[in-house]
MARTOR-760004 format. One record per residue (C-alpha): residue number from 1; residue in one letter; x, y, z. Coordinates in nm, 2 decimals. Layout:
N
seq NUM | type a | px X | py Y | pz Z $
...
This chain:
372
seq 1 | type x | px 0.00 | py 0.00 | pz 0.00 $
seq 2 | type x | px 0.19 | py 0.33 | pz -0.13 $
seq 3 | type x | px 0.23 | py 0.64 | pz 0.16 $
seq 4 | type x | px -0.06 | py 0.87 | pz -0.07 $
seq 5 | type x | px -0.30 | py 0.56 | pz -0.07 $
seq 6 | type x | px -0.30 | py 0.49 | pz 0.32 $
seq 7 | type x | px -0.32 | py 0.85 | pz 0.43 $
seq 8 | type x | px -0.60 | py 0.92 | pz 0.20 $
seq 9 | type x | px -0.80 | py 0.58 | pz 0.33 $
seq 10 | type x | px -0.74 | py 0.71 | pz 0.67 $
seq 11 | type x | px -0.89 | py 1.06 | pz 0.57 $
seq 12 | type x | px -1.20 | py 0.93 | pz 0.40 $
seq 13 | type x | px -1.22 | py 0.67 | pz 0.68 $
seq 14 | type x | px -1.34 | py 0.93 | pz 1.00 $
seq 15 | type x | px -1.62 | py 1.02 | pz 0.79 $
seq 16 | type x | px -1.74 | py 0.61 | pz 0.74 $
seq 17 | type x | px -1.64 | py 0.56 | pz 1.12 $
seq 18 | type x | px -1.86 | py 0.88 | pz 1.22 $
seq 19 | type x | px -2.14 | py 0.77 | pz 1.00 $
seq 20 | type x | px -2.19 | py 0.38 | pz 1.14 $
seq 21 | type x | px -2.15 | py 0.55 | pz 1.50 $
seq 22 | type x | px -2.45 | py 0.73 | pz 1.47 $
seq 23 | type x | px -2.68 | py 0.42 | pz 1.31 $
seq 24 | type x | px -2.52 | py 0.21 | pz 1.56 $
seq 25 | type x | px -2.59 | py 0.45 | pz 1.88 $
seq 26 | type x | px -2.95 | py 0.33 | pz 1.96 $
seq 27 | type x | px -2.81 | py -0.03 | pz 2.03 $
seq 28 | type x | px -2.54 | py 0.05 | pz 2.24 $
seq 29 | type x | px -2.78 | py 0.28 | pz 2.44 $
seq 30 | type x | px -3.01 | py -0.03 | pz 2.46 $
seq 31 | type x | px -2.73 | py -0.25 | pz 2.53 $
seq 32 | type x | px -2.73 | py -0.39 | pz 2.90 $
seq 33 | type x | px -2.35 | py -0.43 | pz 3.06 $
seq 34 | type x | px -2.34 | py -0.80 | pz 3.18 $
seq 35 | type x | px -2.28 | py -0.86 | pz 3.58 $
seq 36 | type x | px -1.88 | py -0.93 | pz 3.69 $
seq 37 | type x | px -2.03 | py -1.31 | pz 3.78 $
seq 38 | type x | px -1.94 | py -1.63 | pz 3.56 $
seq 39 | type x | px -2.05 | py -1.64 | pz 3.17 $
seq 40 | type x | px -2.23 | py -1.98 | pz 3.07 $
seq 41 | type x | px -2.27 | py -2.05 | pz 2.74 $
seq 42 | type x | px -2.62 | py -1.94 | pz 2.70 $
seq 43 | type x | px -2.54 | py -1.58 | pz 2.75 $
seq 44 | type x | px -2.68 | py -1.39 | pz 2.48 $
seq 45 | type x | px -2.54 | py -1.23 | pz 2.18 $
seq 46 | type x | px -2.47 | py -0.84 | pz 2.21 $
seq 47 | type x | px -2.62 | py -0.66 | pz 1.93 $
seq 48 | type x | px -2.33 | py -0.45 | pz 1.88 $
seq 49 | type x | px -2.11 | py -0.77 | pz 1.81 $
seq 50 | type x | px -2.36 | py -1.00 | pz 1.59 $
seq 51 | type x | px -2.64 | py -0.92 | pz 1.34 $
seq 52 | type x | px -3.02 | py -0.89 | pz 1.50 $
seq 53 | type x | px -3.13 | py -1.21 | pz 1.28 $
seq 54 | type x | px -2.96 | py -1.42 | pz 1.47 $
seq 55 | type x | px -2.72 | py -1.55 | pz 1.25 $
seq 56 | type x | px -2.41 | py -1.49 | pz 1.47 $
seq 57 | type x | px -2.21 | py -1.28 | pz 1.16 $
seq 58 | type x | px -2.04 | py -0.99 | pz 1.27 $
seq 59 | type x | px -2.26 | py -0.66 | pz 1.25 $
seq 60 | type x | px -2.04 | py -0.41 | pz 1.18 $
seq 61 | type x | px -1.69 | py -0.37 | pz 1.00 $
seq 62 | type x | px -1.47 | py -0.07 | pz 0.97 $
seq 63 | type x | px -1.31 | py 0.08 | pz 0.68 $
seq 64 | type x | px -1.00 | py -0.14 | pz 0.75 $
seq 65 | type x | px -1.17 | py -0.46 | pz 0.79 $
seq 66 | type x | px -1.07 | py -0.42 | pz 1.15 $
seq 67 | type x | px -1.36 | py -0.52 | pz 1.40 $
seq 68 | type x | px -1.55 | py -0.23 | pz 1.51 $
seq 69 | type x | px -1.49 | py -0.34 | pz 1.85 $
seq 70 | type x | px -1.62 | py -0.03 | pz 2.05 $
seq 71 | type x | px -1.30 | py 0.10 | pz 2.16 $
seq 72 | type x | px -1.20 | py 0.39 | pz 1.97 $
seq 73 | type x | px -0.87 | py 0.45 | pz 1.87 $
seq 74 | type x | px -0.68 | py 0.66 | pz 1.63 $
seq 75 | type x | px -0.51 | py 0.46 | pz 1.31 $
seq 76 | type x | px -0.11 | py 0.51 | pz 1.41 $
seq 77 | type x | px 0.01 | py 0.68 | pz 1.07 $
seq 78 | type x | px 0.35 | py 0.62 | pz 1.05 $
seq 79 | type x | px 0.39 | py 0.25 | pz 1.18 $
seq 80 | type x | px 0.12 | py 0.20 | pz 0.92 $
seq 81 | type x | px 0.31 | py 0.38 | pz 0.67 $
seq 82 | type x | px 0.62 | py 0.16 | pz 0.77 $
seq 83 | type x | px 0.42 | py -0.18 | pz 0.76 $
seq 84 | type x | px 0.16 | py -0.13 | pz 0.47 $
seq 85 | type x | px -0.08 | py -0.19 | pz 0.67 $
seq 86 | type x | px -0.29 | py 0.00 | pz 0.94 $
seq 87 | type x | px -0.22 | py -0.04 | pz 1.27 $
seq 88 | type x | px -0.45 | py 0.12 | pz 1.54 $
seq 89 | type x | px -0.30 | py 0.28 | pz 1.87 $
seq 90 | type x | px -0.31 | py 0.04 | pz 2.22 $
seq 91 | type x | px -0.41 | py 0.25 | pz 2.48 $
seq 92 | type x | px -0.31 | py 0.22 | pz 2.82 $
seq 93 | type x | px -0.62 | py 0.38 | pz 2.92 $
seq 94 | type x | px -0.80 | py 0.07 | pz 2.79 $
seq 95 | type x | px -0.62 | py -0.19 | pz 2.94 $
seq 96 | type x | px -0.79 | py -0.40 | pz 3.22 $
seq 97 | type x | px -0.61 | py -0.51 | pz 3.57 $
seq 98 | type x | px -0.71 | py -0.67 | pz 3.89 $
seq 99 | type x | px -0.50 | py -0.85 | pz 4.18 $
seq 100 | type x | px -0.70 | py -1.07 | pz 4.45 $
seq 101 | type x | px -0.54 | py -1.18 | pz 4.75 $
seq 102 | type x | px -0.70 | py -1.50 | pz 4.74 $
seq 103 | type x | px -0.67 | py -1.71 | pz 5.11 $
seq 104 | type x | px -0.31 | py -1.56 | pz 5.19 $
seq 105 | type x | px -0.22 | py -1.36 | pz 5.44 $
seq 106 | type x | px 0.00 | py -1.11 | pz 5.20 $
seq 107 | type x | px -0.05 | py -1.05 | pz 4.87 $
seq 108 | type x | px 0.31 | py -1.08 | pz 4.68 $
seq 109 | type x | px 0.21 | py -1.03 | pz 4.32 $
seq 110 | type x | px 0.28 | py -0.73 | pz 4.20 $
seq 111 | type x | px 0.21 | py -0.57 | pz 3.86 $
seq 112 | type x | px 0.26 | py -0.25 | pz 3.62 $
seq 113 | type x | px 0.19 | py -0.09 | pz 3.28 $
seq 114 | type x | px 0.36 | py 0.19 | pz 3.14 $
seq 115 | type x | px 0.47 | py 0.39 | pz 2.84 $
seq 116 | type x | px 0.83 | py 0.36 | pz 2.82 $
seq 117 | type x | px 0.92 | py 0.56 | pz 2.49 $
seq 118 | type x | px 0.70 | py 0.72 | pz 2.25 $
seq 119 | type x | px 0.64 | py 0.38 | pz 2.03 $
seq 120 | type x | px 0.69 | py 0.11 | pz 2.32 $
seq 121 | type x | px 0.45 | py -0.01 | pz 2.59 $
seq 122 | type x | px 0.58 | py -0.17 | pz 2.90 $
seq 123 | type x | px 0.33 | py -0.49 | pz 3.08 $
seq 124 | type x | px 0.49 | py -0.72 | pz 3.37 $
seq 125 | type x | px 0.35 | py -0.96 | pz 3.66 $
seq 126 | type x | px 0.58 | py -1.03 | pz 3.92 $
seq 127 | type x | px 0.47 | py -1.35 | pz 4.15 $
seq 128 | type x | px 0.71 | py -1.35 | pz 4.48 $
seq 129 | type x | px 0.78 | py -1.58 | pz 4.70 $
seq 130 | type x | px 0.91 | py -1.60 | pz 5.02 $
seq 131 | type x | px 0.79 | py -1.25 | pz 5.13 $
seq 132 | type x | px 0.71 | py -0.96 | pz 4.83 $
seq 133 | type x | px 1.05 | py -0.80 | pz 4.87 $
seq 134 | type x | px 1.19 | py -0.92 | pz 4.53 $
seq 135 | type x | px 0.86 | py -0.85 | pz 4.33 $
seq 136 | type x | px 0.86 | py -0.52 | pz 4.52 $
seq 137 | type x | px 1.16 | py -0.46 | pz 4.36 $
seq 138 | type x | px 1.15 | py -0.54 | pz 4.01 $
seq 139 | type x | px 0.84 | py -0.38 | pz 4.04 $
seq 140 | type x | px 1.01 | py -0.04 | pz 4.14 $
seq 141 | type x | px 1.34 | py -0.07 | pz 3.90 $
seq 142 | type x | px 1.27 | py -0.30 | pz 3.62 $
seq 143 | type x | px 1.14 | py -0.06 | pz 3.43 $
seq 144 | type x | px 1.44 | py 0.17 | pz 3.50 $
seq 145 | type x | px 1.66 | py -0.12 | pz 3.35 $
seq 146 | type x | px 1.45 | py -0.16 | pz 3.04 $
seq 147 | type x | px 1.50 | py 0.19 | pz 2.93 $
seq 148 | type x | px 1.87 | py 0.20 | pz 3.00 $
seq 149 | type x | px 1.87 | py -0.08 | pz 2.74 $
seq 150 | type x | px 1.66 | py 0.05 | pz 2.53 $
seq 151 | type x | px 1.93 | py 0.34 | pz 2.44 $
seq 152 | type x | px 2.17 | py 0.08 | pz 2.35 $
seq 153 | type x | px 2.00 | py -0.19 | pz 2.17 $
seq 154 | type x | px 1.75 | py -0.18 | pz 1.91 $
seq 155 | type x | px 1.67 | py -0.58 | pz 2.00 $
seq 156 | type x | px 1.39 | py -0.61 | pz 2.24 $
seq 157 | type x | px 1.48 | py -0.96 | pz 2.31 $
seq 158 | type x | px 1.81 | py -0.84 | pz 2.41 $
seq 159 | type x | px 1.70 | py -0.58 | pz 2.58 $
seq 160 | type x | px 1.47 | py -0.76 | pz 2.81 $
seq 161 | type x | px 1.78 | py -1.04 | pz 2.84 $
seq 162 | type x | px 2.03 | py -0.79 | pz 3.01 $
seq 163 | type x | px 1.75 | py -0.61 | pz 3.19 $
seq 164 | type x | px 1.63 | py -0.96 | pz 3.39 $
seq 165 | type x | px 2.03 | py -1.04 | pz 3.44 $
seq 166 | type x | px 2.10 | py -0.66 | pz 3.56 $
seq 167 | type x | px 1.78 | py -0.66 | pz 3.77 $
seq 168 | type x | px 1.88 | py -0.98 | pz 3.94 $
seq 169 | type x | px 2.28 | py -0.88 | pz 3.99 $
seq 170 | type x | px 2.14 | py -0.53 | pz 4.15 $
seq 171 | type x | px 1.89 | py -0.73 | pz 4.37 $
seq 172 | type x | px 2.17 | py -0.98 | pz 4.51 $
seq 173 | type x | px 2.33 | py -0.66 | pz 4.58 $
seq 174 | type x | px 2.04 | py -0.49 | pz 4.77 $
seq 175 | type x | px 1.98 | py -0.80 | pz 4.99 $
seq 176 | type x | px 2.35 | py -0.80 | pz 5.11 $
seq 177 | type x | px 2.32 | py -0.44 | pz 5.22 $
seq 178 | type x | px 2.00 | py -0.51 | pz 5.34 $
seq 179 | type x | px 1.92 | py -0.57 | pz 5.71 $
seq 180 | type x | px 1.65 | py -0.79 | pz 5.63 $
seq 181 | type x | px 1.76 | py -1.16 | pz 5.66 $
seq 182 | type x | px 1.45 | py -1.29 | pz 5.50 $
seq 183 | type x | px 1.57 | py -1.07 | pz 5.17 $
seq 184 | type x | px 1.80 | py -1.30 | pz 5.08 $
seq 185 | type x | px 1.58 | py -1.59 | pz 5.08 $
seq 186 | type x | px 1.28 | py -1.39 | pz 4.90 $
seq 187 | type x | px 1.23 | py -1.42 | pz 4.49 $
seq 188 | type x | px 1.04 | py -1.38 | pz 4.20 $
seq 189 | type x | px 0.87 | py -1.51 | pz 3.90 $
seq 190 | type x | px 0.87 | py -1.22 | pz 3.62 $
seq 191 | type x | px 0.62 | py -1.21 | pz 3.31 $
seq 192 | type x | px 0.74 | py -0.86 | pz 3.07 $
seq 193 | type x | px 0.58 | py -0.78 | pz 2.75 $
seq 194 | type x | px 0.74 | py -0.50 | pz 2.56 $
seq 195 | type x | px 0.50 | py -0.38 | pz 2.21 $
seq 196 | type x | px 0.68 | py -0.14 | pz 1.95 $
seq 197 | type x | px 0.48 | py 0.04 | pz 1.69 $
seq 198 | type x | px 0.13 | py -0.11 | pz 1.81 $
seq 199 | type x | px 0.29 | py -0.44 | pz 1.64 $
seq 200 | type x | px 0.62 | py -0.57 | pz 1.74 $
seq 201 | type x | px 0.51 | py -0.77 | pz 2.07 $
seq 202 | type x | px 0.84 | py -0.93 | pz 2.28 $
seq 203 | type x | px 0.75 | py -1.13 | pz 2.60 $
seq 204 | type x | px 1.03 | py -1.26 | pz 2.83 $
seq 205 | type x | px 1.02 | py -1.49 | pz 3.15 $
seq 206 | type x | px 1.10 | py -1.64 | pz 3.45 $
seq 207 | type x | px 0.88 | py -1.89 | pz 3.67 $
seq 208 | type x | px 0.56 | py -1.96 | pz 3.61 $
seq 209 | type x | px 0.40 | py -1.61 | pz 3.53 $
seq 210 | type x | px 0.23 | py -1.69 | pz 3.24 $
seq 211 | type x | px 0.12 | py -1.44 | pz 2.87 $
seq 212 | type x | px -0.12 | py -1.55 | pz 2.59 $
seq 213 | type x | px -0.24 | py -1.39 | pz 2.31 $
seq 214 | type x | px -0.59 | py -1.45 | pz 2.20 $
seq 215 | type x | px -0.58 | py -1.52 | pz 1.83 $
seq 216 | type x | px -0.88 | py -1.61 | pz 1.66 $
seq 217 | type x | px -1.03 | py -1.67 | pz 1.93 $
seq 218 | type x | px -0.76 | py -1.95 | pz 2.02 $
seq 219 | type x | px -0.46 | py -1.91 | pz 2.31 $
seq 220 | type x | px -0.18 | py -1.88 | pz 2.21 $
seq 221 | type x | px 0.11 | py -1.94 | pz 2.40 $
seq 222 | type x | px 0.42 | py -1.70 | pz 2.47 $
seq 223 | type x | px 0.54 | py -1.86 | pz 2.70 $
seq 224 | type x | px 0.64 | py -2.22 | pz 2.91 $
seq 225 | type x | px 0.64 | py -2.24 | pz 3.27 $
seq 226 | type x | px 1.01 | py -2.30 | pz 3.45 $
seq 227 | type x | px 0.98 | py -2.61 | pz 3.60 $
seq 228 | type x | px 1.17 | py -2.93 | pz 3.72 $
seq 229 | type x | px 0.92 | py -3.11 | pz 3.56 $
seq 230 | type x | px 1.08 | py -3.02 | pz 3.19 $
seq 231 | type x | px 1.37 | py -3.21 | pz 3.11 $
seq 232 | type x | px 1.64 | py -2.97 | pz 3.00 $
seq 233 | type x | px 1.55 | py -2.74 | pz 3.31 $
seq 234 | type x | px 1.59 | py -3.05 | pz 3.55 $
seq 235 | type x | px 1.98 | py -3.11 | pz 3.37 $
seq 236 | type x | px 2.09 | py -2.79 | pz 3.47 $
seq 237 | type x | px 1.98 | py -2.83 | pz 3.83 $
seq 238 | type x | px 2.17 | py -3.13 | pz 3.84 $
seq 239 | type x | px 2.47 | py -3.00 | pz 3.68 $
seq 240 | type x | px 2.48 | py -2.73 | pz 3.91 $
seq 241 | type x | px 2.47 | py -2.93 | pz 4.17 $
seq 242 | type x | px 2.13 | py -2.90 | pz 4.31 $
seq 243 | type x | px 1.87 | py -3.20 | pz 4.34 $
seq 244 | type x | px 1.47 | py -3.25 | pz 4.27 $
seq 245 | type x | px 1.29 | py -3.38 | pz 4.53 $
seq 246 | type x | px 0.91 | py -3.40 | pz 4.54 $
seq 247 | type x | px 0.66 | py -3.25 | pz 4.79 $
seq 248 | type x | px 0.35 | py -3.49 | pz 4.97 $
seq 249 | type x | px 0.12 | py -3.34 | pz 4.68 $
seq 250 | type x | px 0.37 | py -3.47 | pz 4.39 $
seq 251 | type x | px 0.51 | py -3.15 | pz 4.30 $
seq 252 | type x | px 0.89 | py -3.14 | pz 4.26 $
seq 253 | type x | px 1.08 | py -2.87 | pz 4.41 $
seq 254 | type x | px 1.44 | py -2.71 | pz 4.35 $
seq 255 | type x | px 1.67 | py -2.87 | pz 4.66 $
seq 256 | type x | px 1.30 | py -2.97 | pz 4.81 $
seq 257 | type x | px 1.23 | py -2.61 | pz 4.84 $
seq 258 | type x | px 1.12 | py -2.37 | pz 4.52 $
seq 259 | type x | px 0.89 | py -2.48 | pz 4.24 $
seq 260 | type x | px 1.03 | py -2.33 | pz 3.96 $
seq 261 | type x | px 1.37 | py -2.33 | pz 3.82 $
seq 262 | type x | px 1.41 | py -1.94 | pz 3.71 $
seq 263 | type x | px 1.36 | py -1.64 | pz 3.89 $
seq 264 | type x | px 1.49 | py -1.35 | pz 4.00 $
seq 265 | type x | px 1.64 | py -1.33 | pz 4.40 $
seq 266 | type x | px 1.63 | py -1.66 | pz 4.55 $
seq 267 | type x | px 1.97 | py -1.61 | pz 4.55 $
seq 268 | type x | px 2.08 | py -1.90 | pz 4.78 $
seq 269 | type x | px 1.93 | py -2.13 | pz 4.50 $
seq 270 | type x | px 2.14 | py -1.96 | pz 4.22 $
seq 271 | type x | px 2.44 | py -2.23 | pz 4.27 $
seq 272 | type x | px 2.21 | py -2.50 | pz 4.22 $
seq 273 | type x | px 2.08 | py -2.40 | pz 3.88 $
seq 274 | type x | px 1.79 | py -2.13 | pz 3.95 $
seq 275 | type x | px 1.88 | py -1.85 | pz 3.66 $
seq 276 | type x | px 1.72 | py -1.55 | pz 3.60 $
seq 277 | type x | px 1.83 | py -1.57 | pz 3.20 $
seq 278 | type x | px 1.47 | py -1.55 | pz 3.06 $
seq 279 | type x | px 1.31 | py -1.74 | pz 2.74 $
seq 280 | type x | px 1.15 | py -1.49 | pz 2.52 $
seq 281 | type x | px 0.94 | py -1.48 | pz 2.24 $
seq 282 | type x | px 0.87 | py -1.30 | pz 1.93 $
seq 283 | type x | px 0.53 | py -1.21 | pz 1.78 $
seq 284 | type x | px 0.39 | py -0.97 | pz 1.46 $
seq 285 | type x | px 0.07 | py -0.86 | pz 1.55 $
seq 286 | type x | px -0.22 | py -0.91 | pz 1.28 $
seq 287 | type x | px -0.49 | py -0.64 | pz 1.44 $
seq 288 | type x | px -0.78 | py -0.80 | pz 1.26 $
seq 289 | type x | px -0.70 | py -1.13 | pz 1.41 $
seq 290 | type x | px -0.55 | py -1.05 | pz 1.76 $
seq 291 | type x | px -0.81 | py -0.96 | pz 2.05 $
seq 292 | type x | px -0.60 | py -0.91 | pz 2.35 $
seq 293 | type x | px -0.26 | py -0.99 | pz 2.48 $
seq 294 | type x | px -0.33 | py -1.16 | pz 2.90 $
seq 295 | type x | px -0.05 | py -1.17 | pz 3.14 $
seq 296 | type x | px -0.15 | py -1.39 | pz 3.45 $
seq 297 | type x | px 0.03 | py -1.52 | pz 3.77 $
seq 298 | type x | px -0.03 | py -1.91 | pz 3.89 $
seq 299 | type x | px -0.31 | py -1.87 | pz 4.09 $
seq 300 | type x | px -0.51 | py -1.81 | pz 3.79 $
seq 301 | type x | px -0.34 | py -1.99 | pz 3.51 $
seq 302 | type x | px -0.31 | py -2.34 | pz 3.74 $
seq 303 | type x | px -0.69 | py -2.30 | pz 3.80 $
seq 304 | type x | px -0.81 | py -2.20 | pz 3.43 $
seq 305 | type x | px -0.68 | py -2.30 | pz 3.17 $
seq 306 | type x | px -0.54 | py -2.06 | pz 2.83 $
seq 307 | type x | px -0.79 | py -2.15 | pz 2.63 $
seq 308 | type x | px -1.10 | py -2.06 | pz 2.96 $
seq 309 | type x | px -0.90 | py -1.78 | pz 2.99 $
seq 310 | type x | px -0.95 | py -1.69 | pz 2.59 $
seq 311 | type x | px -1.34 | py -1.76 | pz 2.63 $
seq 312 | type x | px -1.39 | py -1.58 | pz 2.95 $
seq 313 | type x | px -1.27 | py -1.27 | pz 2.85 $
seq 314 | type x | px -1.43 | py -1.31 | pz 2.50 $
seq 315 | type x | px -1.79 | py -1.30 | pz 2.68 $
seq 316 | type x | px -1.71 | py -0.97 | pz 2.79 $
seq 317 | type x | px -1.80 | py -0.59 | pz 2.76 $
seq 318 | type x | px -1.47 | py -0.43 | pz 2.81 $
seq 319 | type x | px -1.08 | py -0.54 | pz 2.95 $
seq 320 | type x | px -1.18 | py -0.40 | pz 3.37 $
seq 321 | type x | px -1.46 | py -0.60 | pz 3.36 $
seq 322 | type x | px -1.31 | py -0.90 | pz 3.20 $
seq 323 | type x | px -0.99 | py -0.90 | pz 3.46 $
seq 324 | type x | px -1.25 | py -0.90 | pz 3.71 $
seq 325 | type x | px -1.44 | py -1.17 | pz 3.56 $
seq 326 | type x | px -1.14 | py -1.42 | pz 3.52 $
seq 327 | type x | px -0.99 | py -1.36 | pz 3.85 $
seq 328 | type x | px -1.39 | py -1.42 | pz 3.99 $
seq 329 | type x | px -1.32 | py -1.75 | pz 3.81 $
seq 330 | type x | px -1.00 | py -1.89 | pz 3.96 $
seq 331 | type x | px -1.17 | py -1.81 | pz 4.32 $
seq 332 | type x | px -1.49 | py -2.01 | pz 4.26 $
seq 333 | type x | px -1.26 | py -2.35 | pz 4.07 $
seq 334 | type x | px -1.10 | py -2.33 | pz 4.45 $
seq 335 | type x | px -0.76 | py -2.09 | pz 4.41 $
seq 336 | type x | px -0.61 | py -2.03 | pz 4.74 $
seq 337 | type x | px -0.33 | py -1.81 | pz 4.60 $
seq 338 | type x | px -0.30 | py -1.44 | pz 4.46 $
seq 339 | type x | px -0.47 | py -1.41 | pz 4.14 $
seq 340 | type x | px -0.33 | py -1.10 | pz 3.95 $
seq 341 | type x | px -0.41 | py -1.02 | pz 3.60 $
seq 342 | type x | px -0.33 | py -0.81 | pz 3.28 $
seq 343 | type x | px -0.54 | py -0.78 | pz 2.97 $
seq 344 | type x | px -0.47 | py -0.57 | pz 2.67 $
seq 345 | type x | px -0.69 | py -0.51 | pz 2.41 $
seq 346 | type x | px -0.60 | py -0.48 | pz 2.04 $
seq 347 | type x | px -0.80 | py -0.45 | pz 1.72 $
seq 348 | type x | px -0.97 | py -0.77 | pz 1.72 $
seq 349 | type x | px -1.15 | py -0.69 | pz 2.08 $
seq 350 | type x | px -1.50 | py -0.84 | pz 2.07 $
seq 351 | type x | px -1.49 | py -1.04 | pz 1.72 $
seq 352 | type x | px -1.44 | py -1.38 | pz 1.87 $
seq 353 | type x | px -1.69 | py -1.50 | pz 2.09 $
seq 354 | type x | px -1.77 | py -1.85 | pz 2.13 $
seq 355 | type x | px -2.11 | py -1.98 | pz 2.17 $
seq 356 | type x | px -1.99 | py -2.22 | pz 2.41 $
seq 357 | type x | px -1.74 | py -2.28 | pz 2.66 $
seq 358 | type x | px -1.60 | py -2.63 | pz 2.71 $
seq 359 | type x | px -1.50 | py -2.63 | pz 3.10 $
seq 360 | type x | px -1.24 | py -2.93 | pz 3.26 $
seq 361 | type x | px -1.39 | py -3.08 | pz 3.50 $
seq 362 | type x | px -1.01 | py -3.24 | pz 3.57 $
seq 363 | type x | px -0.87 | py -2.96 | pz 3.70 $
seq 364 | type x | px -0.63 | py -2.99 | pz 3.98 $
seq 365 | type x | px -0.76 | py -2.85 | pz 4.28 $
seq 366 | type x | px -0.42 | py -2.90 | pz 4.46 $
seq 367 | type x | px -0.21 | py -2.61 | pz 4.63 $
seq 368 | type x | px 0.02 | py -2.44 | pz 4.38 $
seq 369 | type x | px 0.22 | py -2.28 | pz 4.65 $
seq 370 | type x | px 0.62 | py -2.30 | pz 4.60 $
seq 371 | type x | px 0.70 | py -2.42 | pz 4.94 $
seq 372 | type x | px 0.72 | py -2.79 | pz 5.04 $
């Protein structure tokens, strides 16, 4: 698509946007906001989303072919001019958060959303263990380290590499100076998304943090939990000296003691094998396919599954209700631990929603807590 012909669909575009608002304003006035309570599959179809007949096609398309999804966001001209293809702005005014303590006496997650630079949006979950003081602080300085990288490296995968390693060298540092025995001992899983341009989306992590993208209405996967239970994880423990044992539940545990084998702090675990190097992963947005990007800590994702997650959040209204609606979710399958969670939408907000939602009745209703 040449520079003249984009900017000129974008022009002649407000007027078609403007235009469908107005015959479309009568429904959405009409249109009732569903209770933050579990969706069964009989819930009905919102007008705004499917045609009055009944026949479950989409009602309304912008000029794009983007789904008119109800949140309204400028096109971003000059990503779209760099990609050929138009690319609407992610707004962090938009994006829907919630933490529940669950049946702890502390809540240790810890989560954030910023605006780094003028193209790239910051997202992270932190999940601590052994008191909050490591999530606290990736909370407070991660994104500090991301920036400084940023100014260095055009790589977002690297970036987000040396900012987990620096991160953990300048915790170690803070829990020897710190008076605070229990510092030392304290650590944490860390989930980061980093998106460029409204496009380029980079995830990195450690532990068990989990992020998804909803595509198609189907999860999608960014990234694998840290476990003893995958093979190449368990080698290096082993390597490094440190054993796996397993806890009365069956869960194994790093030196019988942490359930993951990456995060940042537990630094008395980090001659055994426990590295904060992350695993990160790559995606290329496709708007009119891609409803939301969900960051989620363990005592949502080992209760509900990516692709309950993915149907939840498709049933609906907007991103604060759907957080809300998820994390109500994880409570009632039995989660006794923090339940925090991050949803952004993008274009394709509202175009996927199933008619039904296929729930496991297998679910593990043991304890996910790290300790043995």
């Amino acid at each position: 698509m040449s520079t003249a012909a984009l900017i000129n669909l974008v022009r002649n575009g407000g007027y078609q946007v403007r235009r469908r608002a107005l015959l479309t304003s009568r429904l959405l006035q009409d249109e009732k906001r569903p209770a933050a309570a579990g969706y069964s599959s009989t819930s009905e179809h919102r007008a705004s989303r499917f045609e009055a007949d009944g026949s479950g096609r989409p009602a309304t398309w912008d000029t794009f072919g983007i789904w008119d999804n109800r949140i309204d966001e400028p096109i971003l001209l000059p990503p779209s001019i760099k990609y050929g293809k138009p690319i609407p702005k992610v707004s962090l005014t938009n994006v829907g958060c919630t933490s529940h303590i669950g049946k702890r006496k502390e809540n240790e997650d810890r989560f954030h959303y910023a605006q780094l630079t003028e193209d790239i949006l910051y997202f992270a979950v932190y999940d601590g263990h052994g008191g909050a003081a490591a999530a606290d602080f990736c909370d407070k300085y991660m994104e500090k380290y991301i920036k400084e990288f940023l100014t260095q490296d055009e790589n977002l995968e690297n970036v987000l590499n040396k900012a987990f390693l620096e991160i953990n060298k300048a915790y170690e540092s803070h829990a020897h100076l710190s008076a605070d025995a229990t510092v030392m001992n304290a650590g944490t899983t860390a989930t980061v998304a980093l998106l460029r341009d409204g496009i380029e989306l980079v995830v990195a992590s450690v532990g068990d943090s989990r992020a998804l993208l909803c595509r198609k209405g189907k999860a999608m996967k960014l990234t694998i939990d840290h476990t003893p239970e995958r093979k190449e994880e368990k080698e290096r423990i082993r390597k490094c000296g440190g054993f796996v044992a397993w806890n009365s539940l069956g869960q194994p545990h790093v030196n019988g003691r942490l359930a993951m084998t990456r995060s940042i702090g537990d630094l008395d675990l980090k001659n055994s094998g426990v590295i904060a190097q992350p695993e990160t992963k790559r995606v290329q947005l496709h708007h009119a396919d891609d409803s939301f990007l969900v960051l989620t800590t363990d005592g949502i994702n080992f209760m509900v599954n990516s692709q309950e997650i993915c149907d939840f959040i498709n049933q609906c209204h907007d991103p604060a209700e759907a957080a809300n609606v998820v994390t109500e979710q994880a409570i009632q399958y039995g989660t006794e631990d923090n339940s925090t969670i991050i949803i952004v939408p993008f274009g394709a907000w509202g175009k996927y929603k199933n008619g039904e939602i296929n729930f496991s009745f297998s679910r593990s209703f043991a304890s996910s807590g790290r300790w043995a």
